[in-house]
PyMOL Python script that loads the backbone (N, CA, C, O; Angstrom):
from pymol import cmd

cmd.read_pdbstr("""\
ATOM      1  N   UNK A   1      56.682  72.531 153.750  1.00  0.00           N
ATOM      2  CA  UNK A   1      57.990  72.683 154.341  1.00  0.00           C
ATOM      3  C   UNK A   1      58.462  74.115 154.125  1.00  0.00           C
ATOM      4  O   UNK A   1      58.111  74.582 153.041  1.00  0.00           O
ATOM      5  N   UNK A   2      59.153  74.890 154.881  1.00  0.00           N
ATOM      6  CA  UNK A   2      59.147  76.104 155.135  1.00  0.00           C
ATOM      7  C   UNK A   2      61.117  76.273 155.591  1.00  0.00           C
ATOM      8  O   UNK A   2      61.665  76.100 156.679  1.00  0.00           O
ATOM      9  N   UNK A   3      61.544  76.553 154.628  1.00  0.00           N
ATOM     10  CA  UNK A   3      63.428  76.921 154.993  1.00  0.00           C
ATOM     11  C   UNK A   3      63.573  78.383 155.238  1.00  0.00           C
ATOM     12  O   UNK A   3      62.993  79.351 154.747  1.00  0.00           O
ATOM     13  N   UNK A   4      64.324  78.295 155.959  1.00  0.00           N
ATOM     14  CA  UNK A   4      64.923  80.098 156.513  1.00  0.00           C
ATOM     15  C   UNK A   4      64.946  80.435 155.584  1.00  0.00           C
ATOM     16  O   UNK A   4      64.198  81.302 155.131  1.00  0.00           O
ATOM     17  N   UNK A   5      66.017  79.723 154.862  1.00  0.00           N
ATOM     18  CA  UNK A   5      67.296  80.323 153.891  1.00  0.00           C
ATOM     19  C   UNK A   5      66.714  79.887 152.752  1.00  0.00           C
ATOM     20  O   UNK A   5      66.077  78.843 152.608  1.00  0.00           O
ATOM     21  N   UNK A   6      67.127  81.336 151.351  1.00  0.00           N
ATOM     22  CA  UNK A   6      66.709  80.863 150.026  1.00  0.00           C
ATOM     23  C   UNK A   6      67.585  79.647 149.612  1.00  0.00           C
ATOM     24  O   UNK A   6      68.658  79.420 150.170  1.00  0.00           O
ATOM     25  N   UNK A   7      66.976  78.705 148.395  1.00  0.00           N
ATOM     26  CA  UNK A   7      67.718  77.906 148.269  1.00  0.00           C
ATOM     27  C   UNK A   7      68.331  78.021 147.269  1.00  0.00           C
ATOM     28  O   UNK A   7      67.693  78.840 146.607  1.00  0.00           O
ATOM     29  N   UNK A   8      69.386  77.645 146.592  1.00  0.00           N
ATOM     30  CA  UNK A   8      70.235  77.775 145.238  1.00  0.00           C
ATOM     31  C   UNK A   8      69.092  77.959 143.867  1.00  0.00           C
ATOM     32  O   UNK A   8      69.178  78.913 143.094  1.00  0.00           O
ATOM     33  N   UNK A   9      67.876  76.712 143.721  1.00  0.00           N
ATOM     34  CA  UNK A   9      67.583  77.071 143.087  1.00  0.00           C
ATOM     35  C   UNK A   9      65.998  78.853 143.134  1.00  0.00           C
ATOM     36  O   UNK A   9      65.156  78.941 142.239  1.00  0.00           O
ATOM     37  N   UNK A  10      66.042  79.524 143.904  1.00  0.00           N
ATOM     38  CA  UNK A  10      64.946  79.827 144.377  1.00  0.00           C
ATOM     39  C   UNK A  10      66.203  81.653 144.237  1.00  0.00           C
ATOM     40  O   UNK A  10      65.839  82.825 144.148  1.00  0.00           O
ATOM     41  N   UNK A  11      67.363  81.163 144.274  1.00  0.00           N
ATOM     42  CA  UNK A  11      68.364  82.408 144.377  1.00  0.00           C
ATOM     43  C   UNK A  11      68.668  82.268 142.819  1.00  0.00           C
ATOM     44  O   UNK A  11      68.993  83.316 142.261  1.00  0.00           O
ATOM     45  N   UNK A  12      68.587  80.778 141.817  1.00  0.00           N
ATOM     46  CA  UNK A  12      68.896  81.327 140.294  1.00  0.00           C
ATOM     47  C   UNK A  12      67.689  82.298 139.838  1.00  0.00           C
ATOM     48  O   UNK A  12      67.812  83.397 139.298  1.00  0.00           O
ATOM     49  N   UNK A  13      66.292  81.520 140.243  1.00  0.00           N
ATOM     50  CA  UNK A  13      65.470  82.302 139.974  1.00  0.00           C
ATOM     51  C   UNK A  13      64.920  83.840 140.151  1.00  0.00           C
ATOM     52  O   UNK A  13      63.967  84.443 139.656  1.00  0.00           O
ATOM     53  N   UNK A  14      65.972  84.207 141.099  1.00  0.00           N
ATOM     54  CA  UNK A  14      65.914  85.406 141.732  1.00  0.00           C
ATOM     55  C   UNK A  14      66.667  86.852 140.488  1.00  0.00           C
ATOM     56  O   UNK A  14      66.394  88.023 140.227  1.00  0.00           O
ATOM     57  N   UNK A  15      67.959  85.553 139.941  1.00  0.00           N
ATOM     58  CA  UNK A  15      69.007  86.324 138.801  1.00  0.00           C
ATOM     59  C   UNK A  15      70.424  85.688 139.402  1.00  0.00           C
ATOM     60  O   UNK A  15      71.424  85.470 138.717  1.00  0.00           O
ATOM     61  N   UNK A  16      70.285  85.415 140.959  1.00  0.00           N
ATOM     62  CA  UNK A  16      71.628  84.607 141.089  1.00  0.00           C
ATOM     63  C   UNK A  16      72.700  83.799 140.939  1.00  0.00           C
ATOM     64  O   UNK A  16      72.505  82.667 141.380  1.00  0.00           O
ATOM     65  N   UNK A  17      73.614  83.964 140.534  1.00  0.00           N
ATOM     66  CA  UNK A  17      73.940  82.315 139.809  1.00  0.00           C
ATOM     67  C   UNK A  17      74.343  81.192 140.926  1.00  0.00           C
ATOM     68  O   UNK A  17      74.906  81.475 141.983  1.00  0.00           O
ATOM     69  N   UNK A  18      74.069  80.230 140.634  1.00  0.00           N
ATOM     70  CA  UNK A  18      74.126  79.061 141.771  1.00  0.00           C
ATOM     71  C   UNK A  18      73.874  79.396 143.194  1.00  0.00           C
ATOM     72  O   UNK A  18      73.935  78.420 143.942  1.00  0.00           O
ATOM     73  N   UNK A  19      73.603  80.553 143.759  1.00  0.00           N
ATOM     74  CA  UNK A  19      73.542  81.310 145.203  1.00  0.00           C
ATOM     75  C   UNK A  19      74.629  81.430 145.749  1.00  0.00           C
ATOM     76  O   UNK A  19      74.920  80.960 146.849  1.00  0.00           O
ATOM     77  N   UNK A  20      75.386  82.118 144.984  1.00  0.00           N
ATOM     78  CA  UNK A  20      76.417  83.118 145.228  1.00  0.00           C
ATOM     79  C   UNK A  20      75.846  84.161 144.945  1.00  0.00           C
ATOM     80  O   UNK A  20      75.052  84.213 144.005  1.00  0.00           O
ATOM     81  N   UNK A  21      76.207  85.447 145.882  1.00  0.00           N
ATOM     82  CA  UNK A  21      75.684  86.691 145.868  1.00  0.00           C
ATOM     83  C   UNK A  21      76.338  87.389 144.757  1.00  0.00           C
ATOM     84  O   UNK A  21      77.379  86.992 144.233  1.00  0.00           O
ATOM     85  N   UNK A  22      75.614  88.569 144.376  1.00  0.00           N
ATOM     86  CA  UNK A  22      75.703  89.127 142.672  1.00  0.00           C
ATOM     87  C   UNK A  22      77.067  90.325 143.168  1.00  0.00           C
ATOM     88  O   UNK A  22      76.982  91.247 143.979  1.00  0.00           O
ATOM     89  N   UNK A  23      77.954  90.003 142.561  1.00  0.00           N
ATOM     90  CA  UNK A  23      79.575  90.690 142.445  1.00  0.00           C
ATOM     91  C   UNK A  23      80.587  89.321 143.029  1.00  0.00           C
ATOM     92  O   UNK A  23      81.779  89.609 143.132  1.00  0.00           O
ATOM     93  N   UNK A  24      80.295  88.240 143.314  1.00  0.00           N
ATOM     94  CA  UNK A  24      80.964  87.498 144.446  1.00  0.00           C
ATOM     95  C   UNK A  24      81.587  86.566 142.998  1.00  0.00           C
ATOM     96  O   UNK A  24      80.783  86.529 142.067  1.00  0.00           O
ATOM     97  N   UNK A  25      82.727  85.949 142.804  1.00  0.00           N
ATOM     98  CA  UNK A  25      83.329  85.443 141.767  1.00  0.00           C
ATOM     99  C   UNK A  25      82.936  84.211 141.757  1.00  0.00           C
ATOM    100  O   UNK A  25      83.375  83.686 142.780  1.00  0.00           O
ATOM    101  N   UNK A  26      82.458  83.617 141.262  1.00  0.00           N
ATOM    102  CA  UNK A  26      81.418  82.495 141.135  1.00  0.00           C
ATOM    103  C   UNK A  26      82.650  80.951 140.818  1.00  0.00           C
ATOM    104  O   UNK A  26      82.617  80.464 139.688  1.00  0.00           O
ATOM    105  N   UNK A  27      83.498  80.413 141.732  1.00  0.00           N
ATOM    106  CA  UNK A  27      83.917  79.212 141.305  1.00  0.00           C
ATOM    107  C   UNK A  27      83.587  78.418 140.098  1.00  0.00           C
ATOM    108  O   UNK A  27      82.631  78.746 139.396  1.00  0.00           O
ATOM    109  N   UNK A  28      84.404  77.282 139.790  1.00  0.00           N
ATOM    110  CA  UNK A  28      84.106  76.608 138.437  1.00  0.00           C
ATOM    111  C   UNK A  28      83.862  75.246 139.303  1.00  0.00           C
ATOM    112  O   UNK A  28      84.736  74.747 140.012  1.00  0.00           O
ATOM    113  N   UNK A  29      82.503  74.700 139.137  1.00  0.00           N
ATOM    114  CA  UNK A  29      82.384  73.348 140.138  1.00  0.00           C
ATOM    115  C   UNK A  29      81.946  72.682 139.222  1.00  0.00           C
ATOM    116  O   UNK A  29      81.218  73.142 138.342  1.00  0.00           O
ATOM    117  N   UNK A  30      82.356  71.411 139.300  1.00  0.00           N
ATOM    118  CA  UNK A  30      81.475  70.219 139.383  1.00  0.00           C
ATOM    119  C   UNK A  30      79.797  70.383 139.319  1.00  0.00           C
ATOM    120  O   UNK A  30      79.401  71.184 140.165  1.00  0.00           O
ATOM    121  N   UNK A  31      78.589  69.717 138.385  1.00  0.00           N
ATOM    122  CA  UNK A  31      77.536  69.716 138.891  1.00  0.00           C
ATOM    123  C   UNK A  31      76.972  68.858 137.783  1.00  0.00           C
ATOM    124  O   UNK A  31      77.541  68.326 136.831  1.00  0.00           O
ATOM    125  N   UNK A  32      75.798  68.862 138.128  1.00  0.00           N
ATOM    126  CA  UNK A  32      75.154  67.704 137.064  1.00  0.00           C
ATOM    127  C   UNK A  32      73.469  68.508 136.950  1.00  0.00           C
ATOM    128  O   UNK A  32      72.787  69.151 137.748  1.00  0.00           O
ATOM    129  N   UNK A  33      73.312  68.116 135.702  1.00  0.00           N
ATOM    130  CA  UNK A  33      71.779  69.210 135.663  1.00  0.00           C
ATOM    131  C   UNK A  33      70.145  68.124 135.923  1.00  0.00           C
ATOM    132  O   UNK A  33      70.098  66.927 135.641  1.00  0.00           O
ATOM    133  N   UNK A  34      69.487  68.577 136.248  1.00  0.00           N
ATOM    134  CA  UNK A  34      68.212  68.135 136.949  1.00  0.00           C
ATOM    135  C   UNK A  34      67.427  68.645 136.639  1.00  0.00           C
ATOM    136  O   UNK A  34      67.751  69.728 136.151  1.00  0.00           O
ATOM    137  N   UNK A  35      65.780  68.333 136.647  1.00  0.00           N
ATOM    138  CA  UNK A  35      64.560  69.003 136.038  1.00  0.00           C
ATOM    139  C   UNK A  35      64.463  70.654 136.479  1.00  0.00           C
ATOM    140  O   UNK A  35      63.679  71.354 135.840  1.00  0.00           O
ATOM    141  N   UNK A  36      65.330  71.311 137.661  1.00  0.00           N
ATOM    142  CA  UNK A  36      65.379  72.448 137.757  1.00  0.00           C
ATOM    143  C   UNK A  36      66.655  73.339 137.592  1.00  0.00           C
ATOM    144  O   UNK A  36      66.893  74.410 138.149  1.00  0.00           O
ATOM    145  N   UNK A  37      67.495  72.578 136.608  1.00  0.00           N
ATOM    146  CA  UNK A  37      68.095  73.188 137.100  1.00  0.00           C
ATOM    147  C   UNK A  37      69.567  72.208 136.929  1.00  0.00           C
ATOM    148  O   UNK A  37      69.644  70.998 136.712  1.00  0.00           O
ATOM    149  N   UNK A  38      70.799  73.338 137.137  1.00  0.00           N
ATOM    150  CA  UNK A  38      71.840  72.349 137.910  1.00  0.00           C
ATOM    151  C   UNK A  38      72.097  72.174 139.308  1.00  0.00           C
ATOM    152  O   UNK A  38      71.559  72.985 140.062  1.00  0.00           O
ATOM    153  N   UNK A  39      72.550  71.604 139.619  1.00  0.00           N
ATOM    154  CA  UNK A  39      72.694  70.936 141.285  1.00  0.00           C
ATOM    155  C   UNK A  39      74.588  71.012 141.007  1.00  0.00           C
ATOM    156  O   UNK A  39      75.076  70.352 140.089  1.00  0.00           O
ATOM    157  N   UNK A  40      75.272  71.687 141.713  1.00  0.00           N
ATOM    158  CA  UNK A  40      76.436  71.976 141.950  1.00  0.00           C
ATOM    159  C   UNK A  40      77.189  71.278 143.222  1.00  0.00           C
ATOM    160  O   UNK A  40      76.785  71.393 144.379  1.00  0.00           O
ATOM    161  N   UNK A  41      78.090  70.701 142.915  1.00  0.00           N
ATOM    162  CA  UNK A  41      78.898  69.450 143.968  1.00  0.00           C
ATOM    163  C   UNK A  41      78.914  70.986 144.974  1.00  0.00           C
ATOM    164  O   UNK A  41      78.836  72.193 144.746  1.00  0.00           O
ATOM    165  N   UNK A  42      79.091  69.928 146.401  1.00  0.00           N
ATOM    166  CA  UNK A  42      78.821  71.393 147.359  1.00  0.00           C
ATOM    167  C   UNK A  42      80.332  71.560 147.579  1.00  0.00           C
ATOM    168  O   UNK A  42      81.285  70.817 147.347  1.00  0.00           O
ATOM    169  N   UNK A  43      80.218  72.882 148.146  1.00  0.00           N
ATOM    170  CA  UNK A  43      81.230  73.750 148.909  1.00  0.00           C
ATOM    171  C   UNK A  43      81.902  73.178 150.211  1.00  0.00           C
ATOM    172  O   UNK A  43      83.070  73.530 150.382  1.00  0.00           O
ATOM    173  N   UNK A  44      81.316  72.309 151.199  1.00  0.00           N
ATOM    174  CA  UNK A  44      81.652  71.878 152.171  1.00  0.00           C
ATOM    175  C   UNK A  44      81.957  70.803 152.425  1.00  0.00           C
ATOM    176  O   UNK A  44      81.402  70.670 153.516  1.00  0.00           O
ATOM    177  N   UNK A  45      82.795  69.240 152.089  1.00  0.00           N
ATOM    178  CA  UNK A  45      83.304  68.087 151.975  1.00  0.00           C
ATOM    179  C   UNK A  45      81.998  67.493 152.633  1.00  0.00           C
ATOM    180  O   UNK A  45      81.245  66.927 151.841  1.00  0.00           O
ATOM    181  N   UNK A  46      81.559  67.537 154.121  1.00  0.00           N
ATOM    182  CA  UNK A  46      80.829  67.284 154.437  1.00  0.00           C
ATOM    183  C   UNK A  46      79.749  66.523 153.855  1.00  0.00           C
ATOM    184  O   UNK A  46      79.315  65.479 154.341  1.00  0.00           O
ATOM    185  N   UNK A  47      79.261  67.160 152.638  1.00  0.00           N
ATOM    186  CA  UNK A  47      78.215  67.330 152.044  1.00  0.00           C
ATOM    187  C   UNK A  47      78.548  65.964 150.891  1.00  0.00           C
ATOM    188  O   UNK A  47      77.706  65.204 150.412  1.00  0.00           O
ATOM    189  N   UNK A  48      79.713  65.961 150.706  1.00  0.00           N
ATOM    190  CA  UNK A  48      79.808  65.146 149.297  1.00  0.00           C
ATOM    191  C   UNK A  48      79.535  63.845 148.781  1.00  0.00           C
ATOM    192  O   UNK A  48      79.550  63.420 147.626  1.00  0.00           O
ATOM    193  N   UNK A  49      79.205  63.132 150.209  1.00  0.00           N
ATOM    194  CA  UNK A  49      78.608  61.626 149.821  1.00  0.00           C
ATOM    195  C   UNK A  49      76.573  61.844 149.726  1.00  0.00           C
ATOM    196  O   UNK A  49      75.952  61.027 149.046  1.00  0.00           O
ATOM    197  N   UNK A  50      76.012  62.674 150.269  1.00  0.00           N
ATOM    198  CA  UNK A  50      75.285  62.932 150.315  1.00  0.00           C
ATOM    199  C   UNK A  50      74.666  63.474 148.574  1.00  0.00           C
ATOM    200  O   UNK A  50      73.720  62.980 147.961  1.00  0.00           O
ATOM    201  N   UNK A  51      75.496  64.518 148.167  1.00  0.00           N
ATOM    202  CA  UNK A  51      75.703  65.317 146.873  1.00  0.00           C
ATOM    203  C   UNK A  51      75.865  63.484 146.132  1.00  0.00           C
ATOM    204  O   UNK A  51      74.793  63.181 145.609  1.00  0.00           O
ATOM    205  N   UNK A  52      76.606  62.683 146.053  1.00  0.00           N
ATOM    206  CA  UNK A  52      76.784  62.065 145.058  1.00  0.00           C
ATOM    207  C   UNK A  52      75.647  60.640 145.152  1.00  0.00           C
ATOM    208  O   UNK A  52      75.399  59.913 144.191  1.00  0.00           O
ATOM    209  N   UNK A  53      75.071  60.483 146.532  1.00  0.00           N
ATOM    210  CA  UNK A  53      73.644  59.900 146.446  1.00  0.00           C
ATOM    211  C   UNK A  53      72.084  60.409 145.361  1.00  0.00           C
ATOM    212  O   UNK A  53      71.421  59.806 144.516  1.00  0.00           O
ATOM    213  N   UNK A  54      72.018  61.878 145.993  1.00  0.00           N
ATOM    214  CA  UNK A  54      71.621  62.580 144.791  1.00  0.00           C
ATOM    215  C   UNK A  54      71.892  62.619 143.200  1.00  0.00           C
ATOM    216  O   UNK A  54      70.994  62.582 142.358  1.00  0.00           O
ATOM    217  N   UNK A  55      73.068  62.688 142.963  1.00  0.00           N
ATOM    218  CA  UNK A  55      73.707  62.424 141.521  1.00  0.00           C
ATOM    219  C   UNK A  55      72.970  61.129 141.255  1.00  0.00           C
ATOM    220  O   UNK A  55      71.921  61.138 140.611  1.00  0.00           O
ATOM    221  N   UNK A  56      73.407  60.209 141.654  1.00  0.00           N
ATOM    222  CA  UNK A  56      73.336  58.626 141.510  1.00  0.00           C
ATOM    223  C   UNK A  56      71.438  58.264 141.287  1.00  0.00           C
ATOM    224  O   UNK A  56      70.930  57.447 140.520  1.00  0.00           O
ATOM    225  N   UNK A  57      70.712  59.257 142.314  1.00  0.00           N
ATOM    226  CA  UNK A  57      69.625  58.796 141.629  1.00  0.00           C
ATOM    227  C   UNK A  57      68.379  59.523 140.813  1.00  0.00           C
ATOM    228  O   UNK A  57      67.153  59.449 140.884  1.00  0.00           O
ATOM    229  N   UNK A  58      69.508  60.409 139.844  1.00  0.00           N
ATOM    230  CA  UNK A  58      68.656  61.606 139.422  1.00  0.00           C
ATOM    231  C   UNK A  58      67.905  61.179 138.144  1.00  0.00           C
ATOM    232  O   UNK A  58      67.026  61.742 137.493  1.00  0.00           O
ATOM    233  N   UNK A  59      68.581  59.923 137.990  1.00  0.00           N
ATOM    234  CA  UNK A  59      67.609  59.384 136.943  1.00  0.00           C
ATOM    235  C   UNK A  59      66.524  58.460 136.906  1.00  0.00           C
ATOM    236  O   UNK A  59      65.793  58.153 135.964  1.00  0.00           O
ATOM    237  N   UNK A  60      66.543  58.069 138.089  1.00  0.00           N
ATOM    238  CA  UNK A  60      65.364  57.423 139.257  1.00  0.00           C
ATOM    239  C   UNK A  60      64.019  58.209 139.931  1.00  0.00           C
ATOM    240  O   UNK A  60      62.801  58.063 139.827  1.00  0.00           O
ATOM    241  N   UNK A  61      64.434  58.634 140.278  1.00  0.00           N
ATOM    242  CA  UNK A  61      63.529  59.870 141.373  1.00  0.00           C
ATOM    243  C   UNK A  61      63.700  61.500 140.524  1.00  0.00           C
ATOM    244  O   UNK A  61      62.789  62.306 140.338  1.00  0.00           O
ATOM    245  N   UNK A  62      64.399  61.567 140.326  1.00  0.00           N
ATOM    246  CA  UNK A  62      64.469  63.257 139.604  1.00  0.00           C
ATOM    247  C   UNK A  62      62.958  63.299 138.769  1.00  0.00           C
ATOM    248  O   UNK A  62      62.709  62.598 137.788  1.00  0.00           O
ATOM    249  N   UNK A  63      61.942  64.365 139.443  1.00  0.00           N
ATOM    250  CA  UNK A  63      60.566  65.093 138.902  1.00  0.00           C
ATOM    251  C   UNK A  63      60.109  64.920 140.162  1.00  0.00           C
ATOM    252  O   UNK A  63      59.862  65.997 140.705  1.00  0.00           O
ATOM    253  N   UNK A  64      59.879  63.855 140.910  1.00  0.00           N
ATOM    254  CA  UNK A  64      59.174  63.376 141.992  1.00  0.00           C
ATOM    255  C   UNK A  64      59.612  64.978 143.304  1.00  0.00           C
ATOM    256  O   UNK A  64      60.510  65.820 143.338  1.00  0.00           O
ATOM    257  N   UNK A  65      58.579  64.719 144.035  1.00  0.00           N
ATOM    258  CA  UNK A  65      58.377  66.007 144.631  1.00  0.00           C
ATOM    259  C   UNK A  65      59.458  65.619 146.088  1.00  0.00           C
ATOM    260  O   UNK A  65      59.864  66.503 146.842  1.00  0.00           O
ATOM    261  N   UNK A  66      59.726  64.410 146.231  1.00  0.00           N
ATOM    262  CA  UNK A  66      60.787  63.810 147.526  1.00  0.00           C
ATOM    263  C   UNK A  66      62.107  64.389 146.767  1.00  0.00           C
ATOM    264  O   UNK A  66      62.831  65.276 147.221  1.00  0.00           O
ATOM    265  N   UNK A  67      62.240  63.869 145.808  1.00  0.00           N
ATOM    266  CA  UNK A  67      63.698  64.464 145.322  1.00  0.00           C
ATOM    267  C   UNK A  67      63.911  66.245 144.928  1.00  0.00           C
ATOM    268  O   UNK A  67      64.861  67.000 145.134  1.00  0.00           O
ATOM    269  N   UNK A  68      62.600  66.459 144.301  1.00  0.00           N
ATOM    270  CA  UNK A  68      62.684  68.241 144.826  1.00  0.00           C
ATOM    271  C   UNK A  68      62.974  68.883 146.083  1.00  0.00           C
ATOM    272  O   UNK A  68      63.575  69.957 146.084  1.00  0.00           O
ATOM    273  N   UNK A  69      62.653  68.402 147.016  1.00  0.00           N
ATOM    274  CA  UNK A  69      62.707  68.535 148.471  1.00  0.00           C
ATOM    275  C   UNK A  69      64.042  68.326 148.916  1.00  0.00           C
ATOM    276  O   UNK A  69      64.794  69.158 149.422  1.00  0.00           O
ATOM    277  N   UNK A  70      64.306  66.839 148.615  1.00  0.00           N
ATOM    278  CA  UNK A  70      66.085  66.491 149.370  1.00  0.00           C
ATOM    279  C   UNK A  70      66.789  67.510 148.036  1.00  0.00           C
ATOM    280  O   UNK A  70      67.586  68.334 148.484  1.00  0.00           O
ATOM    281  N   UNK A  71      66.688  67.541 147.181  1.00  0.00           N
ATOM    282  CA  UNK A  71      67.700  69.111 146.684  1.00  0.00           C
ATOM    283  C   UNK A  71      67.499  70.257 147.312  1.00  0.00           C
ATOM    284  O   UNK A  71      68.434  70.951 147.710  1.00  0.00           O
ATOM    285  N   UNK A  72      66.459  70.516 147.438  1.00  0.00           N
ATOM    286  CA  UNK A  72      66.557  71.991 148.295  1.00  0.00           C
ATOM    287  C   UNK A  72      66.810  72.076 149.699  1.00  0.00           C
ATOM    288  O   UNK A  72      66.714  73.116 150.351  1.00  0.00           O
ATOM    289  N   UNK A  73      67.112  71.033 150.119  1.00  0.00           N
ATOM    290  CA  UNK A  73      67.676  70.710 151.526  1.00  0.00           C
ATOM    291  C   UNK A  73      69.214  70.571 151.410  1.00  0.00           C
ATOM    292  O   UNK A  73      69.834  71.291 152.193  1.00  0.00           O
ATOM    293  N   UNK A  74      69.782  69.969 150.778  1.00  0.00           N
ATOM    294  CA  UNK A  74      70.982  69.808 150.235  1.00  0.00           C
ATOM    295  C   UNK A  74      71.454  71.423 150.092  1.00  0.00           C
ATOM    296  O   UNK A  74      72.081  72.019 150.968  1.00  0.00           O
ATOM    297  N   UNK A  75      71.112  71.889 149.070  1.00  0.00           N
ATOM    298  CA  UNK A  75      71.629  73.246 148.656  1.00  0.00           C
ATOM    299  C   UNK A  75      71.359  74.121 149.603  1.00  0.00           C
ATOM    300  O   UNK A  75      72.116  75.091 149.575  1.00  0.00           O
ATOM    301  N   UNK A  76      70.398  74.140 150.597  1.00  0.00           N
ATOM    302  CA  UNK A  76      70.299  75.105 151.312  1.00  0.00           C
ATOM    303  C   UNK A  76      71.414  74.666 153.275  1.00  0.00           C
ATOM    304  O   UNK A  76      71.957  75.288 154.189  1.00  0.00           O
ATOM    305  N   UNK A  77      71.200  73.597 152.959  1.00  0.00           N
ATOM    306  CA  UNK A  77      72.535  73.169 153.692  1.00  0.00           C
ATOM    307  C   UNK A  77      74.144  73.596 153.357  1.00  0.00           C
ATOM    308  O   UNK A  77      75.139  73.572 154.080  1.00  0.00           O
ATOM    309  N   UNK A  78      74.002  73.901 152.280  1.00  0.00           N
ATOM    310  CA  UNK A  78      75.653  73.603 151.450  1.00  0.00           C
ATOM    311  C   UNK A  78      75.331  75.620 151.303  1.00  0.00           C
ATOM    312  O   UNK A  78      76.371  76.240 151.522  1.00  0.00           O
ATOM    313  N   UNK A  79      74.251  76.418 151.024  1.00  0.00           N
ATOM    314  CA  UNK A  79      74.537  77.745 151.447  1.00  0.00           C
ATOM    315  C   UNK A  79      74.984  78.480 152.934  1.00  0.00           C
ATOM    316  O   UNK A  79      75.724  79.405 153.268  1.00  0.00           O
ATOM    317  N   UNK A  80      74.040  77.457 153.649  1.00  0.00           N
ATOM    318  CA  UNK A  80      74.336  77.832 155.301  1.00  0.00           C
ATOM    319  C   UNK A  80      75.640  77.688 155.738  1.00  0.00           C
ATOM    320  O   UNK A  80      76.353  78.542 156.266  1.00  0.00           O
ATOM    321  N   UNK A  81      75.875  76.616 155.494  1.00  0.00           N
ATOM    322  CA  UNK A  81      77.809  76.255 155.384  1.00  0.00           C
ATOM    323  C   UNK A  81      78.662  77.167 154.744  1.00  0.00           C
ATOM    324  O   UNK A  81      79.779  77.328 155.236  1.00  0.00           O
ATOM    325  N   UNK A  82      78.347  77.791 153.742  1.00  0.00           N
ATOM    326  CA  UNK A  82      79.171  79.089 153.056  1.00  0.00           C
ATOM    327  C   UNK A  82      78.860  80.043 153.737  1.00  0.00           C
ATOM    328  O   UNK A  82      79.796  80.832 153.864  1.00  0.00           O
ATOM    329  N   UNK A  83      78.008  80.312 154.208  1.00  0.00           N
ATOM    330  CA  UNK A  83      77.423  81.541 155.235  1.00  0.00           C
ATOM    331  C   UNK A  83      78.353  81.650 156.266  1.00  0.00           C
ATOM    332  O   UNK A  83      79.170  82.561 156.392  1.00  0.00           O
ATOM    333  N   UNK A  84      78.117  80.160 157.402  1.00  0.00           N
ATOM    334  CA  UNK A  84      78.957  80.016 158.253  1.00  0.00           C
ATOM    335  C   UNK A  84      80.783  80.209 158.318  1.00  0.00           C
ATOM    336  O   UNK A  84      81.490  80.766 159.158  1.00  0.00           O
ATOM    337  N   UNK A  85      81.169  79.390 156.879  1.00  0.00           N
ATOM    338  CA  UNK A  85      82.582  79.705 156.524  1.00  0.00           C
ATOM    339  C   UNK A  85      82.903  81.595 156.576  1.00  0.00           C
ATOM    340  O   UNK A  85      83.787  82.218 157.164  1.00  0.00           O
ATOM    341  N   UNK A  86      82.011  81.973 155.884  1.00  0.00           N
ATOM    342  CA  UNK A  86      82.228  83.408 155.421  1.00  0.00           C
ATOM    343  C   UNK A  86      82.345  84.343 156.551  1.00  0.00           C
ATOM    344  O   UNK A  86      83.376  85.008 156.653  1.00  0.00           O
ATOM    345  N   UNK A  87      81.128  84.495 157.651  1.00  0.00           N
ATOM    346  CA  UNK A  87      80.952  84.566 158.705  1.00  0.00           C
ATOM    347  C   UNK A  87      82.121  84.815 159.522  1.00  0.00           C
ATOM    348  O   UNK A  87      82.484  85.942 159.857  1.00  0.00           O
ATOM    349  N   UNK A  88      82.777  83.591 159.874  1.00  0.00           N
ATOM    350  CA  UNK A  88      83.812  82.821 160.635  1.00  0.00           C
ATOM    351  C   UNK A  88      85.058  83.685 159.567  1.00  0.00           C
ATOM    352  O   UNK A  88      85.597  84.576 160.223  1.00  0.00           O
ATOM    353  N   UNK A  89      85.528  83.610 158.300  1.00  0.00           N
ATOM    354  CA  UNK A  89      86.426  84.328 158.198  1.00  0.00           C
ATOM    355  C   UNK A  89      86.626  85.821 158.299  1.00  0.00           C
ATOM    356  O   UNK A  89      87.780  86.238 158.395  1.00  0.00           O
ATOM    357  N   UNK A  90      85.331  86.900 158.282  1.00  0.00           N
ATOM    358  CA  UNK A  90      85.463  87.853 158.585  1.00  0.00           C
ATOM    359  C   UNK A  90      85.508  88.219 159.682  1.00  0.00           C
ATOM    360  O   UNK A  90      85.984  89.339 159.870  1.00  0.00           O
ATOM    361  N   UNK A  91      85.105  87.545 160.670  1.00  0.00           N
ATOM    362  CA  UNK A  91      85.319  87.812 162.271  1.00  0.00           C
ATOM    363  C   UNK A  91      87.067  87.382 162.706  1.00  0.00           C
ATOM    364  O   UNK A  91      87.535  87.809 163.761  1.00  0.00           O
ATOM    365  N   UNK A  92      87.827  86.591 161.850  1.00  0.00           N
ATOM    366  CA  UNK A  92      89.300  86.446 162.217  1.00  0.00           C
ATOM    367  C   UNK A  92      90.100  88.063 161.571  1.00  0.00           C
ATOM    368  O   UNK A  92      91.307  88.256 161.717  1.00  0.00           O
TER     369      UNK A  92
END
""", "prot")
cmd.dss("prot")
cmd.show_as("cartoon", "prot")
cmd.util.cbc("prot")
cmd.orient("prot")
């Protein structure tokens, strides 16, 4: 599987924190930690029943390579959405 966009955890590993870009004031969220990592409630409401399916079965599936996958789909969904927000407010 092949994503445009880096994903949260692929941007900590980079030095990023949660994939917010480095000077950008990093919110205080919600998150719950996982074999890579923490997983941060997302940025976009959208996202949040989805985010708390994940939560719910991180003690089930969390190592397994399906649940590595639906996190980095998740987070890289919930960056594109900050992209888009960000985007959209500098063009007003």
């Amino acid at each position: 599987m092949t994503l445009e966009h880096p994903t949260v955890t692929q941007m900590r590993k980079k030095g990023y924190p949660s994939g917010y870009e480095e000077g950008d004031k990093e919110e205080k969220q919600p998150y719950f930690t996982n074999k890579n990592g923490m997983t941060f409630e997302p940025t976009h409401s959208i996202l949040q029943d989805l985010y708390k399916h994940i939560e719910k079965y991180n003690s089930v599936l969390g190592g397994s390579r399906f649940y590595d996958d639906l996190i980095d789909i998740y987070e890289t969904i919930d960056f594109d959405l900050k992209e888009d927000k960000n985007e959209r407010a500098e063009e007003e």
